[in-house]
C-alpha positions in Angstrom: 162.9 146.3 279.0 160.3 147.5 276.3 163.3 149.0 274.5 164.7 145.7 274.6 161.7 144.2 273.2 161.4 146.9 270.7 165.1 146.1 269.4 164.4 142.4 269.4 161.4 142.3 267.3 163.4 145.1 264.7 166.0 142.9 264.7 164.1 140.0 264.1 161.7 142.2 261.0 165.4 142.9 259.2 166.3 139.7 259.2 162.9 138.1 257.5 163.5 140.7 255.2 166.8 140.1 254.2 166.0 136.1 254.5 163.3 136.7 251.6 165.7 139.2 249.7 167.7 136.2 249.9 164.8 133.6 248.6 163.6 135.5 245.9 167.1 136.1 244.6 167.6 132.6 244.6 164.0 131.7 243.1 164.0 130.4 240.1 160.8 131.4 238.4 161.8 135.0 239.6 165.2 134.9 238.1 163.9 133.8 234.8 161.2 136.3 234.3 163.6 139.1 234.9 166.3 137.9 232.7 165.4 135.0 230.6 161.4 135.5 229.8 162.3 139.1 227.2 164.1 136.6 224.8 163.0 132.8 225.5 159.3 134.0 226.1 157.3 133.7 229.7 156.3 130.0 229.5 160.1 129.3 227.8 158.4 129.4 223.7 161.1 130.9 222.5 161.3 133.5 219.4 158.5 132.7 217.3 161.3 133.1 214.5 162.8 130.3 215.8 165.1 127.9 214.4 165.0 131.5 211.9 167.1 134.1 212.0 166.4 137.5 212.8 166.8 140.6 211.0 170.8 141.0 211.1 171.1 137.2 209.9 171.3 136.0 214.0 169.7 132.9 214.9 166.8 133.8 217.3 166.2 132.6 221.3 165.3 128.7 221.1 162.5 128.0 223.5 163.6 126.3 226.6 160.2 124.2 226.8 159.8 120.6 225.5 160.2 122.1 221.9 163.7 123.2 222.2 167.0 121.3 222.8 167.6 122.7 226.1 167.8 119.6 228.0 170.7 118.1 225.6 172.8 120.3 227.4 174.4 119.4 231.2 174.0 121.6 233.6 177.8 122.7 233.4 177.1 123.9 229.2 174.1 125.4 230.3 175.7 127.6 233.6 178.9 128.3 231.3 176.7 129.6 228.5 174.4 131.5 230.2 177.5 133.2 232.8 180.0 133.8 229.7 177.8 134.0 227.1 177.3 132.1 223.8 177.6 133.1 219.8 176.2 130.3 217.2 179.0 129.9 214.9 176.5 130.3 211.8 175.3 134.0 213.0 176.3 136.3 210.6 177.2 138.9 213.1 179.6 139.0 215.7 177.5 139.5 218.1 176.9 137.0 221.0 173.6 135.1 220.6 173.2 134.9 224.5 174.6 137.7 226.5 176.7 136.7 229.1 175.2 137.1 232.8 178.7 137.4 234.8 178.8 140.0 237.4 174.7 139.5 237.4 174.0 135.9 238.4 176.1 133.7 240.5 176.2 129.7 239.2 173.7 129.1 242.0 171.2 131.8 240.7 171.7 130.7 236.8 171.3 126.4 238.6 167.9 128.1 240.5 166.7 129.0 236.9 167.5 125.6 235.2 165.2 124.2 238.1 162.3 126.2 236.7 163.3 125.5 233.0 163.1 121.6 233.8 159.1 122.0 235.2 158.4 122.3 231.2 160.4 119.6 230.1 158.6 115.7 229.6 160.0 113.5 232.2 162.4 111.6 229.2 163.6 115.3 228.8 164.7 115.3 232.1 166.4 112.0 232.5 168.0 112.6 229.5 169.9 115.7 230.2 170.2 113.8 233.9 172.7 111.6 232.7 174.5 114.3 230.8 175.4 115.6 234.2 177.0 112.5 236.0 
């Protein structure tokens, strides 16, 4: 019986584990301070460059706050951008602007971070890139 017991409350430790292995790779906030924060800055200010260009002639990371044009993009530009990646036409490499994240975010994980993008965004921010994506 306590070897029962003993299995049950194991069995029941693994699974809150992998249930917040599960959260936190599906948390937003998490998500976009391990892959978006390097570029478009912890609180979303971008490249202090930006709208420059860096030092190969690139155009730097926009901030993804109320200061950028994030939010005149749906949802769908945003998920496609970040999952295949993005190179402004006027970059005077051939390099992509924003790496593409396939194989390392699902579209679920790259929604979870617009989520946290939208908490900087003015409400008219938000209801504006709302009706982008009906």
């Amino acid at each position: 019986m306590k070897f029962l017991k003993f299995c049950s409350v194991l069995l029941t430790l693994s699974w809150l584990s992998l249930a917040n292995g599960a959260m936190a790779d599906n948390n937003g906030e998490v998500l976009y301070n391990q892959y978006c924060s390097v570029c478009h800055g912890v609180i979303g200010q971008g490249d202090d460059r930006w709208p420059g260009l860096n030092d190969t002639g690139d155009m730097t990371a926009p901030p993804h706050n109320e200061k950028g044009h994030t939010w005149r993009h749906s949802s769908d530009d945003l998920v496609k951008m970040t999952l295949m990646g993005y190179r402004d036409p006027y970059n005077a490499t051939e390099i992509l602007t924003m790496p593409a994240y396939e194989g390392l975010l699902t579209e679920h994980q790259v929604l979870s971070i617009i989520e946290h993008i939208k908490s900087w965004w003015t409400p008219d921010q938000i209801e504006n890139q709302r009706k982008l994506n009906q």
